[in-house]
Structure formats: structure tokens, C-alpha cells
C-alpha positions in Angstrom: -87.5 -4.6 12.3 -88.1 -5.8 15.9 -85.9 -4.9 18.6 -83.4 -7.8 19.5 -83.6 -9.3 23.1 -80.5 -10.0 24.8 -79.6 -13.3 25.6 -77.5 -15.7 27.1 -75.0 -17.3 25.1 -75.2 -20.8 23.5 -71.8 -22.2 22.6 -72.7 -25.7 21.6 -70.5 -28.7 20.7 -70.7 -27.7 16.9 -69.0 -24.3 17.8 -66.3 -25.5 19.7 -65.4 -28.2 17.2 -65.9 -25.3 14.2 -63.3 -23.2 16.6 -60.7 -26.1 17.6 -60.4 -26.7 14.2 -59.8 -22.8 12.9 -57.7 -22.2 15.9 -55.5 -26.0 15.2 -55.9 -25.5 11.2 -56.4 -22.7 10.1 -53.8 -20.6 12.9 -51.2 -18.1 10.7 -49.1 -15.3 11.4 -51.8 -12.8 10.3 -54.8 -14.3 12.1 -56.5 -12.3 15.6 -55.0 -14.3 18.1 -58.1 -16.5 20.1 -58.2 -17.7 24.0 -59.4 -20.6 22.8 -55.9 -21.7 20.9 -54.0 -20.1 23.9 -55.7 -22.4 26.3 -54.8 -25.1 24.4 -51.6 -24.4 23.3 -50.9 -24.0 27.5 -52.5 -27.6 27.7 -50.1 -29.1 25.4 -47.1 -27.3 26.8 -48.8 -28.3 29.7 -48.3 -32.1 28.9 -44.9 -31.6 27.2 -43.6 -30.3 30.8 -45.1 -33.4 32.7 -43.2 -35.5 30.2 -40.0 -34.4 30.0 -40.1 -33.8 33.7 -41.3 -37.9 34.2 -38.7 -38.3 32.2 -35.7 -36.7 33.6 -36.5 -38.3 36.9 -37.5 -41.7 35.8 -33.6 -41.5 34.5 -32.9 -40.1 37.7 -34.1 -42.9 39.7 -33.0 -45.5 37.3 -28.9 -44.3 37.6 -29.0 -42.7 40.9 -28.8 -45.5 42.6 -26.2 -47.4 40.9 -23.6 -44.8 41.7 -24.1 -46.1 45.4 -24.7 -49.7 44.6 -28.3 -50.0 45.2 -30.1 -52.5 43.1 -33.7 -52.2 42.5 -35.6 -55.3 43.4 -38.0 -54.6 40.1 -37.9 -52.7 37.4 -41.1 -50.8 37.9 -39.7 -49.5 40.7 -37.7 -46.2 39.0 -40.7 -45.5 36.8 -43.8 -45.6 39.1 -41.3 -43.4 41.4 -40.6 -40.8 38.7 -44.5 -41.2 37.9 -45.5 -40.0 41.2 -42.6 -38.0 42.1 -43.2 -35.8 38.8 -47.0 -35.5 39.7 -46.1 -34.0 43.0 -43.9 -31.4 42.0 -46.3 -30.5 39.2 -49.3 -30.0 41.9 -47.1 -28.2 44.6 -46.5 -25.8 42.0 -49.6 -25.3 40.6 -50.8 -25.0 44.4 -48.4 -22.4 45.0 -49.3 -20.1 41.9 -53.2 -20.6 43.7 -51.9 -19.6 46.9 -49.9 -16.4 45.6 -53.0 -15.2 43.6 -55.2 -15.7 46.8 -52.5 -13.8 48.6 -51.9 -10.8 45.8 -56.2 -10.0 46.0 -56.3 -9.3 49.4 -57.1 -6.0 50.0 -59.0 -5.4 46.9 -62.9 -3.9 46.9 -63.8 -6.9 45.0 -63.9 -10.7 46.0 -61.8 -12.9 44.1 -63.5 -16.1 42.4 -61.6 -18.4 44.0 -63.8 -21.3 42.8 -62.9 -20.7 39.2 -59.0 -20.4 40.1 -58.7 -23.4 42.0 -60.5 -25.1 39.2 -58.0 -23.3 36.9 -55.4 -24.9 39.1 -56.5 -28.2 39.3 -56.8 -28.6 35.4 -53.5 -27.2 35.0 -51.8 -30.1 37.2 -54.0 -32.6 35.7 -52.8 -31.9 32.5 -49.3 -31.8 32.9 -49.7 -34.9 35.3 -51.3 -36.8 32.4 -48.2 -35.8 30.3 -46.2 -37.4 33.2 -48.5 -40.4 32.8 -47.7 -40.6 29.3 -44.0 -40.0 29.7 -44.4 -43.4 32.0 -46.7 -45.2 29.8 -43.9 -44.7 26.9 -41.3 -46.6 29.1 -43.7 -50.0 28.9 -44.1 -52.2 26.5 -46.4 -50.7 22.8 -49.0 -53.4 23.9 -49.6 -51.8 27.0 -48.8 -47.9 25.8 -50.7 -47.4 23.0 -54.3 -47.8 24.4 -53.2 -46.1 27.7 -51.9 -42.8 25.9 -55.0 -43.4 23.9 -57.3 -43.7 26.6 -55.3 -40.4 27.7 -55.5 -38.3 24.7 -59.1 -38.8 24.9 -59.8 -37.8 28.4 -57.6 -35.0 27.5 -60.2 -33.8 25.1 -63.2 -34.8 26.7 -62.5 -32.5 29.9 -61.1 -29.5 27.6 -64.7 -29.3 26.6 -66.3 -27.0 29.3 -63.1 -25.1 29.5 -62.9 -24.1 25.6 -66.7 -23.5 25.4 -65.6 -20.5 28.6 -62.6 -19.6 26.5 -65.5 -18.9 23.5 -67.4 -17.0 25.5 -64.6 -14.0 26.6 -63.0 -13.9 23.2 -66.4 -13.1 21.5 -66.8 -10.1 23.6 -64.3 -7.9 22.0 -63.2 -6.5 25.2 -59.4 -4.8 24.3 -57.9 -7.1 27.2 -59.3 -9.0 30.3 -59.0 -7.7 33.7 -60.2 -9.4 36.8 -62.0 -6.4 39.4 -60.1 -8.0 42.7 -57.1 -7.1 40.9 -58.0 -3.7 40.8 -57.1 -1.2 43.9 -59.4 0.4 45.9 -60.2 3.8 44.1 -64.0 4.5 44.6 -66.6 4.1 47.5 -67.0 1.3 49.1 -71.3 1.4 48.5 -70.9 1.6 44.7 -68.3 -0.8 44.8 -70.9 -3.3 47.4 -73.9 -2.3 44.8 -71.6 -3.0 41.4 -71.0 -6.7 42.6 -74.2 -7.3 44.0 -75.9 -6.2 39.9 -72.9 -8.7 38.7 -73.7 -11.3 40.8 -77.9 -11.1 39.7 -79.6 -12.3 37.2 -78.6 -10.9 33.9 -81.3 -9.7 31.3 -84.0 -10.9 30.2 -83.7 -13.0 33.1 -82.9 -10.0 35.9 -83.3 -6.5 35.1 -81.3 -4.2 32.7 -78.7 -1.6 34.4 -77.1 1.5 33.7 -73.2 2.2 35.1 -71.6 5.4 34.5 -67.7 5.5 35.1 -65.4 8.5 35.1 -62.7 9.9 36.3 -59.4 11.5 35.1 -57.2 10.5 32.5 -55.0 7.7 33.8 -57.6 6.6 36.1 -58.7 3.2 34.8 -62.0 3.7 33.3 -61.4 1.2 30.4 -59.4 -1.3 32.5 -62.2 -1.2 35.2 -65.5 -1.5 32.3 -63.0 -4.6 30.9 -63.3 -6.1 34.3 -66.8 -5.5 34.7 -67.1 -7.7 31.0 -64.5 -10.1 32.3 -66.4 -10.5 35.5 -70.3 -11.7 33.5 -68.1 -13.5 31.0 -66.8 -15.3 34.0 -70.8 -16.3 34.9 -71.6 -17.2 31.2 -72.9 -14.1 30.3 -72.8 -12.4 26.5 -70.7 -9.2 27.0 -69.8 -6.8 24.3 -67.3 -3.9 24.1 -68.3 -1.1 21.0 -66.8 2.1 20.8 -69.1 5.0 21.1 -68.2 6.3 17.8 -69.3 2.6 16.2 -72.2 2.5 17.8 -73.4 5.6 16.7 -72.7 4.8 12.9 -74.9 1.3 13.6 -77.8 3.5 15.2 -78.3 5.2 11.7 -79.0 2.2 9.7 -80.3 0.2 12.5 -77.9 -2.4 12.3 -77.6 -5.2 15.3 -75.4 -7.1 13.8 -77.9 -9.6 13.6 -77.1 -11.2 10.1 -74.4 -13.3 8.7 -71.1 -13.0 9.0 -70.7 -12.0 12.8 -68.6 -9.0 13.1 -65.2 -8.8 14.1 -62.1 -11.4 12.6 -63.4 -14.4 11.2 -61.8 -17.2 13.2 -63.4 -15.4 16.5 -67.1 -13.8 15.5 -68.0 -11.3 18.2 -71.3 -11.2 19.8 -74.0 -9.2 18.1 -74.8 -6.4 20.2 -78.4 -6.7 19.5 -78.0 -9.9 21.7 -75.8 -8.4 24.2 -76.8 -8.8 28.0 -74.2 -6.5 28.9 -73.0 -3.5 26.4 -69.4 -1.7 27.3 -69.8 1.4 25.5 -66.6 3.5 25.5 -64.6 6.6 24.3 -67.8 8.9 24.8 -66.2 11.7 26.5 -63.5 13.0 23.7 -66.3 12.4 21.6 -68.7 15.0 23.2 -66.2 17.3 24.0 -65.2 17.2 20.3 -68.9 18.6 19.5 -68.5 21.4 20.9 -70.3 21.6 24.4 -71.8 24.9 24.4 -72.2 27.2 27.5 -76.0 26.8 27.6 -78.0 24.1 29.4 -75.5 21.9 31.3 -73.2 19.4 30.6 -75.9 16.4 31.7 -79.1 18.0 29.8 -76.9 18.5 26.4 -75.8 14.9 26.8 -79.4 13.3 27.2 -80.1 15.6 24.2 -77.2 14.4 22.2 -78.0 10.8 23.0 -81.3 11.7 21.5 -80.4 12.9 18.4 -77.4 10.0 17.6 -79.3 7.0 19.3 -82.8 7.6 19.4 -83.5 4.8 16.6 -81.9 2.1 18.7 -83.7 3.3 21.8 -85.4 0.3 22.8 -82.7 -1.8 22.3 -80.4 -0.2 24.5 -83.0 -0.2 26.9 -83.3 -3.9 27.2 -79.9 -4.9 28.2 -77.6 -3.6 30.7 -75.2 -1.2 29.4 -71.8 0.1 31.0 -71.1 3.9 30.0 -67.4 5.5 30.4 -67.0 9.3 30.6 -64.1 11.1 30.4 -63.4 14.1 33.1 -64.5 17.5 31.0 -68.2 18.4 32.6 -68.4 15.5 34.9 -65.5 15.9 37.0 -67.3 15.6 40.5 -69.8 12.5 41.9 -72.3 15.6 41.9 -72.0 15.5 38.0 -71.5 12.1 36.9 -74.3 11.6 38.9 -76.6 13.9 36.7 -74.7 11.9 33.6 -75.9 8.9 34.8 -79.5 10.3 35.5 -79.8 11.5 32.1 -78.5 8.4 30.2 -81.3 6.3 32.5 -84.0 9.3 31.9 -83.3 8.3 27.9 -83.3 4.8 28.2 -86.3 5.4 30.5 -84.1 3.3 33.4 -84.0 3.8 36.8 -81.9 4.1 40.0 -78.4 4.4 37.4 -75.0 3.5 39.7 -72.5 6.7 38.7 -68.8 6.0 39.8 -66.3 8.1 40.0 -62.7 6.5 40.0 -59.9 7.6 41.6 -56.7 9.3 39.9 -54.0 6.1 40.3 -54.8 3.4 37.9 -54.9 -0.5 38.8 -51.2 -2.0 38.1 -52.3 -5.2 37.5 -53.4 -6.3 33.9 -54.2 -9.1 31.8 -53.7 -11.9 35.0 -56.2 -14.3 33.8 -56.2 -18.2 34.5 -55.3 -19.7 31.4 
């Protein structure tokens, strides 16, 4: 069988109607929960905010008045004011959550994409400004609101587009949870940290070269929160990132299997990623693993794993060595930078790699999970 390149992903039209339509139909109890239906759900809720708050305050400013004995000089006047008034309150907000987020990363090792949140923030008040809109539009005559909440639920679609085709593209990685790296503390050297971005930032394979990161560090550290972050992070830039277990990557290697055929693994109404296809592999739980074995006295830690990773992935070789992979080691043998180092060495001497980034993370975990945009 030939070795599977990685690639970039291609989510196109077809897959994001096929996954609207599983997430809007076919959604029970007992189905994996998706991105994709939790953005759109927060759209919706999104809308049904603007409404109720256009609303409230088109009531507001049609009564208010008459307490004092105002009289409006048109009836427009009350609705185009709770129209605009429920707009602004609906940005200021959203422009406020932007600002705290911006605020909360400072300090971090890792830049924040601030791009991608202000995007984030702008969509948000657009939808819930088009529900306002709508809220309006139901106050005018049905000759006038039907083709304008029409008009609306189509735009409404047409820009979810782009945003559910990126909400695709994380879920189909697997990762346990996403975790943005400027959230994380500082808890490593500044240099790995500078050389970490600067291999996210690059061109991913087959386009860029294929890298190898070590983590490790003690128990409570972060490793799995930090290699979710790194996936997070080349999701973010469109790239195909999978998380696999050490343990199930090890029973694949025996029969060769990428994952390649029909159905894609994982729950149905998501289909992760082959990792034959992967640009970026997370491989994880190694350490228990190998300590499991039995590490004997002889040789050390670093030349038993390269000969470990010899006997239980040799057959998948070259395919690990085509795509960038992420490694996390637990603290028995490689305790130090000294030998994680050598771990890392040894996992780029089998996948004949070179210059391997080892970090070592420090003993107090990140406190901040999970804070995505929706």
C-alpha cells in the first residue's frame, strides 16, 4: 500500500450542507455533540436575543412617552428608535467581551489571534442585530416583512458559510477539548516557546516541512491541554490536525491501517480526519504506556524508547515521517530538559527528522480551558 501524504483539508459546500443537515435533523440525546450545531444554535439564540430585545424597546419607546404626554409626530419613529437603539447595545456588548479577552491574554508566551476574535465579534453582533431587524420588520405591514425577513434569513445563511466550514475543520480533529496557547501561562522558555510559534505559523506539510515536538513535564502540568492548543492553534489556519492515543496508534501500525477507507472513524455525524492525511499528528498517553513495559536498567531511558518505537511503529515509519507529529511524555526517565531532549532526539533519529523542539513544562497547569469564540 503506498504511504498517505498529508494534506490540507477540503471542506466543500457538499460537506457543510451533508453536516447542517445531520447536525439540524438528525441531532438526539445520544449523538457526539458537533461545533458545527453549537455555532449555530448560538446564531439562532443569537437572533432570538436581538428580537426580543428590539422588541421590548420598540414597546418602550412606543409607551414611554405617553406617560409624559409626548406625541410622536410618526409612527416610525418608536420602531426605527428601538431598531437602532437595540443594535447598539448588542455591539457595545459584543465589543466589550473582545476587549476583556484582549485584556485576559496579556501576559501570555503566545500572541492572541486577535483577527479571528474580532471577526468572531463582529458576526456575533451582526447576527443578533439581524434578529433586531427582524423584530422591526415584524412591526410593518406582511407586504413589506415577508421579503425583508426573507432577504434576512438568506444572508443569514449565506455568511454562516465560511464560519461552519472552520467549525468542520476543529471538530474533525478529535482533540478531547480546545484550548487556545495565549491562554495558557507562561511555564517553559521563552526560545521554545518563540520557535513553537514560529513552526505554527509556517507552512504546514507537504507544503513546509514536517516537525517533531516533544512535551513533558509532571503530572498536573498541562501536557494534554498545551498539545490541544497546539491542534487548536493549525485548526485555527485551516490545517488537518488529529489527536490518537498512543495505545491506538500502535494497534493501527500492525495492520497498517490509515484510516483511509470508508466510513471515517470516530461518531458518524462528525467523521474524524484520517491520520494517514494528517498534517499535524497529537500523539498522547505514551509515558504510562512505556513505563508500563517495564523499563529495564540497561541502555537508557531515550535509546530503549527509539527501540520500542521500532519494534511497535516501524511499519508506519514513513508515514509518520511525512507529517508533523506532536509527542507528550510523561515525567518517569525524562524528568530534566537534559532528557527530554534525548527523547526528542531519538523519536527524530527514528523518523529520520531533524533539529526535534523538546519542551519541558512547568509544574502549575494553565487555568483557562475551553474559551473558544463560538
Amino acid at each position: 500500500m503506498a504511504v498517505p501524504q498529508p494534506r490540507a483539508p477540503d471542506v466543500t459546500l457538499a460537506d457543510i450542507r451533508r453536516q447542517v443537515w445531520m447536525d439540524a435533523y438528525g441531532k438526539e440525546v445520544q449523538s457526539a455533540a458537533t461545533y458545527s450545531y453549537t455555532w449555530m444554535a448560538d446564531q439562532v439564540g443569537h437572533m432570538g436575543v436581538g428580537m426580543l430585545l428590539a422588541f421590548a424597546l420598540i414597546a418602550l419607546f412606543q409607551h414611554l412617552p405617553v406617560l409624559f404626554g409626548w406625541h410622536w409626530s410618526t409612527l416610525m419613529w418608536p420602531e426605527l428608535l428601538g431598531l437602532a437603539a437595540s443594535a447598539a447595545l448588542v455591539a457595545l456588548w459584543e465589543y466589550n467581551a473582545y476587549s476583556s479577552d484582549v485584556k485576559r491574554a496579556h501576559g501570555s508566551q503566545f500572541p492572541l489571534q486577535v483577527g479571528l476574535l474580532r471577526r468572531n465579534a463582529v458576526i456575533a453582533t451582526f447576527y443578533m442585530a439581524l434578529g433586531a431587524a427582524m423584530g422591526w420588520a415584524l412591526h410593518q405591514d406582511w407586504y413589506y416583512s415577508t421579503p425583508l425577513i426573507l432577504g434576512m434569513i438568506v444572508l443569514g445563511a449565506w455568511l454562516a458559510i465560511p464560519w461552519v466550514r472552520q467549525k468542520i475543520i476543529w471538530q474533525k480533529a478529535s482533540l478531547p477539548y480546545l484550548s487556545r496557547l495565549a491562554d495558557i501561562k507562561p511555564n517553559m522558555p521563552k526560545k521554545d516557546a518563540e520557535k513553537l510559534w514560529a513552526g505554527i505559523c509556517d507552512a504546514y506539510p507537504p507544503a513546509g516541512p514536517p516537525r517533531v515536538v516533544v512535551l513533558g513535564g509532571k503530572v498536573g502540568s498541562g501536557r494534554t491541554e498545551f498539545a490541544c492548543s497546539i491542534g487548536t492553534e493549525v485548526a485555527f489556519r485551516g490545517g488537518m490536525a488529529r489527536y490518537m492515543p498512543f495505545t491506538k496508534l500502535i494497534e493501527l501500525a500492525r495492520i497498517q491501517d490509515y484510516q483511509l477507507k470508508p466510513p471515517p472513524p470516530g461518531p458518524a455525524n462528525i467523521g474524524w480526519w484520517p491520520w494517514g492525511e494528517a498534517q499535524l499528528l497529537i500523539i498522547d498517553d505514551i509515558g504510562p504506556l512505556l513505563e508500563a513495559t517495564g523499563i529495564s536498567e540497561e541502555g537508557s531511558p531515550s535509546d530503549q524508547l527509539e527501540g520500542l518505537l521500532e519494534r511497535w511503529l516501524d511499519p508506519i515509519r514513513p508515514a509518520l515521517s511525512a507529517r508533523s507529529t506532536v509527542w507528550i511524555l510523561g515525567e518517569d526517565g525524562w524528568g530534566s530538559k537534559e532528557h527530554l531532549e534525548e527523547a526528542a532526539k531519538a523519536i527524530a533519529d527514528f523518523l529520520q527528522l531533524k533539529d526535534p523542539l523538546a519542551i519541558l513544562l512547568g509544574h502549575e497547569p494553565s487555568q483557562t480551558v475551553d474559551r473558544m469564540p463560538a
